[in-house]
C-alpha positions in Angstrom: 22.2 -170.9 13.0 24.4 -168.4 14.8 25.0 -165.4 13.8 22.3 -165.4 10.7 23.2 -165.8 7.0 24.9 -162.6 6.5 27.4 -163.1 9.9 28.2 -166.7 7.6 28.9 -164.7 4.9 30.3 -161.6 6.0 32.6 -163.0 7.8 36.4 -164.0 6.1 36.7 -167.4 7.2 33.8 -169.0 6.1 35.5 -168.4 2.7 38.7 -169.3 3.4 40.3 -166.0 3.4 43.5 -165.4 4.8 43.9 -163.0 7.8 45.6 -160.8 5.0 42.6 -160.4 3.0 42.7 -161.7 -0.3 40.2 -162.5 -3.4 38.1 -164.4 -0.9 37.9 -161.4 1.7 36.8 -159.2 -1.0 34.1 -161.3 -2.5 32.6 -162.0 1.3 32.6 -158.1 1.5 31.0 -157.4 -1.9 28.1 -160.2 -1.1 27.3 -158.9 1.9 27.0 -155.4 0.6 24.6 -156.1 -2.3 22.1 -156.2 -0.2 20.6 -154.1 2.2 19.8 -155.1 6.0 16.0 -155.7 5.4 16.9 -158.2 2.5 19.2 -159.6 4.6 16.9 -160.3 7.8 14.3 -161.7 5.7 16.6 -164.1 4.3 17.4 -165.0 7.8 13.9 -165.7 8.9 13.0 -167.5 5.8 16.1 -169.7 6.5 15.2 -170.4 9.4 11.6 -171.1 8.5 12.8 -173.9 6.6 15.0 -175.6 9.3 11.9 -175.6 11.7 10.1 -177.0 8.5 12.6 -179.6 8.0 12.7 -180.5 12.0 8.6 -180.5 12.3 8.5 -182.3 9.1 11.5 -185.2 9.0 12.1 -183.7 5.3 15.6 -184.1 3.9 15.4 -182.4 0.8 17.9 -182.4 -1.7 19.0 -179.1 -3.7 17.7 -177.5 -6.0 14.5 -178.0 -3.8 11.6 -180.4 -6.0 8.4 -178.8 -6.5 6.9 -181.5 -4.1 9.4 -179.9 -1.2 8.4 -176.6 -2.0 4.8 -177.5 -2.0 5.4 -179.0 1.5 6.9 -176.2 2.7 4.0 -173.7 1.5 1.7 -176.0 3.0 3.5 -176.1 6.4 3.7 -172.7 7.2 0.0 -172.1 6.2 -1.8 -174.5 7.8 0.8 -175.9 10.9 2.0 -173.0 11.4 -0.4 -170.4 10.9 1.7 -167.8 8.8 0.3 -165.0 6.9 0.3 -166.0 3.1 2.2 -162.6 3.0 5.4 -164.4 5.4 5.4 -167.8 3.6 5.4 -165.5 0.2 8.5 -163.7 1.3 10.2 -166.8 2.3 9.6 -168.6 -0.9 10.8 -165.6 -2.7 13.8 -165.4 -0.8 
């Protein structure tokens, strides 16, 4: 994912904001300052957490994730991937 969540949200055009701005423009800057950086980067690493999930795993979940995917997911970065409960925690709570 190039550029991380908050580069996808930060940025204008990914909302469809004109170069002038607009309602759009403003929303993309007031998301992307509710949060601070930290917040930000773990949302990042939890994202991409789940695509390697998804890519190790064949899973094609549908959203809102079920339970079952969830449990998958938990399950995957503890015992495939070795993560400290403490990572996969922060992911799911992300």
């Amino acid at each position: 994912m190039s550029g991380g969540l908050r580069s996808l949200i930060a940025r204008e055009a990914a909302l469809g904001a004109s170069a002038s701005g607009g309602l759009s423009a403003q929303f993309a800057r007031l998301v992307a300052a509710a949060l601070s950086s930290a917040s930000w980067s773990k949302y990042q690493s939890g994202w991409r957490a789940f695509l390697r999930f998804q890519e190790d795993s064949r899973v094609r979940p549908e959203w809102p994730l079920s339970i079952e995917t969830w449990r998958m997911f938990v399950v995957w970065g503890l015992a495939t991937k070795g993560l400290m409960p403490s990572s996969v925690r922060a992911y799911v709570s992300a």
